[in-house]
N, C-alpha and C positions, 0 to 999 in steps of 0.2 A: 504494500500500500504506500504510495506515496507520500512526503509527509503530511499529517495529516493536519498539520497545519499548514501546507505549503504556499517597468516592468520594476519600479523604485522596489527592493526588497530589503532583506535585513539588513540592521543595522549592529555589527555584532561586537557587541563594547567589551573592553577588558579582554583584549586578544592583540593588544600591541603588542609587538615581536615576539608573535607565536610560530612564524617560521622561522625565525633568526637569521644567520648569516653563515651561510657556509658551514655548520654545524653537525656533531655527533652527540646524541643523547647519551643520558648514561645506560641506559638499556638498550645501545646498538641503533636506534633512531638516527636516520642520516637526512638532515632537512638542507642540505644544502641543491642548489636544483639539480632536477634530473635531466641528464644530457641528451635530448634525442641524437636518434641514432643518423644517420646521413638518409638523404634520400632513396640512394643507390640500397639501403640495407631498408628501408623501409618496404622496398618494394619486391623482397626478398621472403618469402612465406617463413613465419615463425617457426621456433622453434623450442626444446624444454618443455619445463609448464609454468602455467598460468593461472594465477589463484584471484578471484575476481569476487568482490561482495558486493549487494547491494541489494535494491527494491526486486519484492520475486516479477514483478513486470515489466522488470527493465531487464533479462535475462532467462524468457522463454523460448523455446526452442525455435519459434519461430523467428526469431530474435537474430540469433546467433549462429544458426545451421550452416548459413553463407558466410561467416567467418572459419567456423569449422571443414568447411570444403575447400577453404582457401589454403588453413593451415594444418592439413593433416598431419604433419607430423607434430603438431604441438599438442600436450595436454592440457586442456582445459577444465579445469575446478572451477567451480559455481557452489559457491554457500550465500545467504540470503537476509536480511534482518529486517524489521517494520519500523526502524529511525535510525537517524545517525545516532545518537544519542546510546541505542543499545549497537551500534555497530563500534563506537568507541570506547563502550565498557569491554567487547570483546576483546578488542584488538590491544587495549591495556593487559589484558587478561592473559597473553599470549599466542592468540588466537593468529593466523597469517594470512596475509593477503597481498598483493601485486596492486590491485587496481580498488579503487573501490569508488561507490557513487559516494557524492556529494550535493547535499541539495543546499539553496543558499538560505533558506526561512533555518535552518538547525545544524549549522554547520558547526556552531563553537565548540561542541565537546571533542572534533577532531584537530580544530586549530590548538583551544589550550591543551591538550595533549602532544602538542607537539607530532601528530600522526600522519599530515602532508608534509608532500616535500615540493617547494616550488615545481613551477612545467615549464618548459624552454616553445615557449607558444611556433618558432621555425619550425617544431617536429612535425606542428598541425596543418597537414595540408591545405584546410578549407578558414584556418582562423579567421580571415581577413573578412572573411562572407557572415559568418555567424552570425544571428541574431543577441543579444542578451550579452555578449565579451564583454561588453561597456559599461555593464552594472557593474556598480560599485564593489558590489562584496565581491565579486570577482577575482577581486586582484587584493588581496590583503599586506599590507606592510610592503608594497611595491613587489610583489609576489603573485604571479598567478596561482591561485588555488586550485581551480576545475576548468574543465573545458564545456561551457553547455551544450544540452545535446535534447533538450527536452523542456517541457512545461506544460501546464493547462491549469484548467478552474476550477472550484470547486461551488455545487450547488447541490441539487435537488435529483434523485433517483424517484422513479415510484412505477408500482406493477401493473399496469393498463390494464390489467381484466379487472381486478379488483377496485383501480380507482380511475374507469373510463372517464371521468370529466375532468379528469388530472388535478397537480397542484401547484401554486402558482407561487407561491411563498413559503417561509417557515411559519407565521403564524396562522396561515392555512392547515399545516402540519400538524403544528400543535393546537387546532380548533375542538377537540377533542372526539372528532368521528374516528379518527385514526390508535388512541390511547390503545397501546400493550401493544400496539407492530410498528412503532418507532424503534430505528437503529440510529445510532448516533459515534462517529468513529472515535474510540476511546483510547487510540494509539499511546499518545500525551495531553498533558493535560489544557493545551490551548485549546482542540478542535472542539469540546463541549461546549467549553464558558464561551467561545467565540460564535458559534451555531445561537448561543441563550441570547448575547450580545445582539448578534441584528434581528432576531426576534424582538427584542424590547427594542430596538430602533436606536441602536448607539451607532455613532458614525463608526469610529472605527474598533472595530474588535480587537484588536493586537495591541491599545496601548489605553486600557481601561482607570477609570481611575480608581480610586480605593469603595468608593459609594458604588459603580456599575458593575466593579468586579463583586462587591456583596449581591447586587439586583442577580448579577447571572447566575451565582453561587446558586444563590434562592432559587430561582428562577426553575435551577436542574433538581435540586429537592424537592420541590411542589410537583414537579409531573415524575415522578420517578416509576409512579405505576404506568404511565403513558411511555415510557422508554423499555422498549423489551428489551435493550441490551445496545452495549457500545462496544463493538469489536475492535480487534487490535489490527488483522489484515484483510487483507482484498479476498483472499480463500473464505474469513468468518464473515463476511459483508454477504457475499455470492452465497452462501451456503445459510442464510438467514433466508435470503429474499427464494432460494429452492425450496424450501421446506416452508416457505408461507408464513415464516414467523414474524417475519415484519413485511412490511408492504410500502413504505415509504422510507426513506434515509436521507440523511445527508451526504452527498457522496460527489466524487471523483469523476469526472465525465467515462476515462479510462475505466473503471471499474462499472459503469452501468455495460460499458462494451464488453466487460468481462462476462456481465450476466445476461446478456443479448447471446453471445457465444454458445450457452450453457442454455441456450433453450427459453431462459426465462422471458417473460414481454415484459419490457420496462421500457421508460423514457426518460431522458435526463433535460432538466428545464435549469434554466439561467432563474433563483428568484429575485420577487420584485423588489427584496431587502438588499439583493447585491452578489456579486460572488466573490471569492477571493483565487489568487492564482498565486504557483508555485515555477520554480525552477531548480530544476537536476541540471547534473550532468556528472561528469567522470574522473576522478584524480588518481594522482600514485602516492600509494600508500610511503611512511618514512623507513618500513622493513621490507621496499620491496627489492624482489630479487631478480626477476627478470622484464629490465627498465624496457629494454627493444620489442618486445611484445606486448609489452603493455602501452607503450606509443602506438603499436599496428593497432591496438584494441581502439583506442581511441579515434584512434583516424578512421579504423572502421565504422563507428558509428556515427560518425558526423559525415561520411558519404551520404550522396543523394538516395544511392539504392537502399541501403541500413534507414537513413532519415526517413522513407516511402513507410519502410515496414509499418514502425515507429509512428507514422500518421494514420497510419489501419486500425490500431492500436489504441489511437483516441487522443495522442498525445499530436501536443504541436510543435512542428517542426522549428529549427534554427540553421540550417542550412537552405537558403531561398533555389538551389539548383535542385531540390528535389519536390519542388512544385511541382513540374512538369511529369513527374512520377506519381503523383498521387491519385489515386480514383477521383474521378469528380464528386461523387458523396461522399468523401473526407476532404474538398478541398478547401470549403469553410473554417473547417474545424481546426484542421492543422495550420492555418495563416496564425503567424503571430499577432494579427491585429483583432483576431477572433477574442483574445484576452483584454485588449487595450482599455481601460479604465474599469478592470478589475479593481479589488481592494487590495494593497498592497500587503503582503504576507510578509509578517515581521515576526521576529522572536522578541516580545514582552521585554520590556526593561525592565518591568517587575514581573519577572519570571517566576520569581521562589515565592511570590504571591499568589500568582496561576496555579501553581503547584500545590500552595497550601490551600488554596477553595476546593479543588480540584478534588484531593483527598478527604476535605469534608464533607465533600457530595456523595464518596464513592462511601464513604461511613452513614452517611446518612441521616 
């Protein structure tokens, strides 16, 4: 699931020189940049292996199979996590990894960890084209962190047989025809209070003050029986809306396609409260071991053909030469401008506030 908090984005404070300068951590961390490899060896099919984390829909089979065919002789490892946040408790933990996603709304638990290592943006074929390079968080402490490679919205899911007149907002949602088949993604603790937030008509959700972050607290306690459940991934969102347990969500345009896939009828609606938009994309980890692969991986997915897939998929594209690759009924969707005055998806500056409502709701 992408984050579920997830084109002005975060703002991520208290991460000055969290990649340093040329640096070795004391546990083998090497943050100094990583050197792509030359062209000539770029375009030379991988090889070794290649240990890769990230969102499990950023590395579907469908995904990756034309990478796989390109570099048979590489191995490729796929392990998977539902935030940066638990992807950099792992990787403290000693968990490995080459590549790993980066999304910019939660990226600080891998900066102060010291867990990127700058990116020599020449290795990136298509940098110059990129949609999103120019966000801010991008580039940390004059360091590129990630390459983007991805984005979308976030609104409104709901199951067409069940609710044929559809739903037009969240407090449509919570009007109470709907109570006990509400889901609501309960990855971290912004996407509830944030969901409660434009229900009650706060402008922005991501930077609440101490009064609206009480109102949303509340807000999630009051309907608690109207909430069948806040799942953690895209697999427990899809597997709600299968089994009929909920019928309307807050969700991911990508993961309504997920449950379109799977047979289920659903529609995903922009609501009239607003939606908010996220950005991924790809970094090198600071234990990784095979830098030259993991530059191919990258370059692979910011190709037009990888970026087409990647629009099928629901997500919007940042390479504008895979326009021309996309179905016409994805080519809406995958335009970066399809997002254009989204609500800008920030990580709270009072975060350990979020955190602390958050656990008083789930207490109840």
């Amino acid at each position: 699931m992408r984050p579920t908090i997830r084109l002005t984005l975060l703002t991520l404070l208290l991460v000055g020189g969290a990649l340093g300068v040329a640096a070795c951590g004391s546990s083998g961390e090497d943050t100094s940049e990583a050197t792509a490899p030359s062209k000539a060896e770029l375009e030379k099919p991988a090889t070794g292996t290649l240990r890769v984390f990230a969102y499990d829909d950023t590395v579907t089979d469908e995904q990756l199979d034309p990478f796989r065919e390109a570099n048979p002789d590489l191995d490729l490892k796929i392990a998977t996590f539902n935030s940066n946040d638990e992807a950099a408790a792992k990787l403290a933990g000693g968990f490995e990894a080459d590549v790993v996603e980066v999304c910019l709304d939660e990226a600080k638990p891998l900066l102060t960890r010291n867990q990127l290592r700058p990116l020599d943006t020449s290795g990136i074929a298509a940098w110059d084209k990129l949609s999103f390079r120019d966000e801010p968080e991008v580039t940390q402490d004059g360091n590129v962190i990630m390459v983007p490679l991805s984005a979308g919205p976030y609104g409104i899911a709901y199951n067409t047989d069940d609710i044929p007149d559809g739903v037009d907002s969240y407090e449509q949602m919570f009007g109470g025809e709907y109570d006990g088949r509400i889901a609501i993604e309960g990855g971290n603790p912004v996407t509830p209070l944030a969901t409660a937030a434009l229900t009650l008509g706060f402008d922005d959700p991501f930077n609440m003050t101490d009064d609206q972050l009480e109102q949303a607290k509340q807000f999630l306690i009051d309907h608690q029986d109207a909430i069948r459940s806040y799942p953690d991934s895209d697999s427990d969102m899809v597997n709600l809306f299968k089994t009929n347990e909920a019928v309307v969500a807050n969700s991911g345009r990508g993961t309504a396609l997920d449950m379109i896939d799977e047979g289920i009828p659903v529609k995903w609606v922009a609501p009239e409260e607003g939606t908010w938009s996220w950005i991924c994309g790809l970094g090198i980890t600071s234990k990784a071991k095979n830098i030259d692969a993991a530059y191919k991986l990258i370059n692979y997915y910011a190709d037009p053909e990888a970026q087409a897939i990647s629009a099928e998929n629901g997500f919007v594209i940042t390479n504008p030469d895979a326009e021309s690759l996309v179905p016409a009924k994805f080519k809406e969707t995958a335009s970066p401008k399809s997002i254009e005055g989204s609500i800008p998806l920030t990580e709270p500056e009072n975060i350990e506030a979020y955190t602390k409502a958050w656990q008083q709701v789930r207490t109840g």
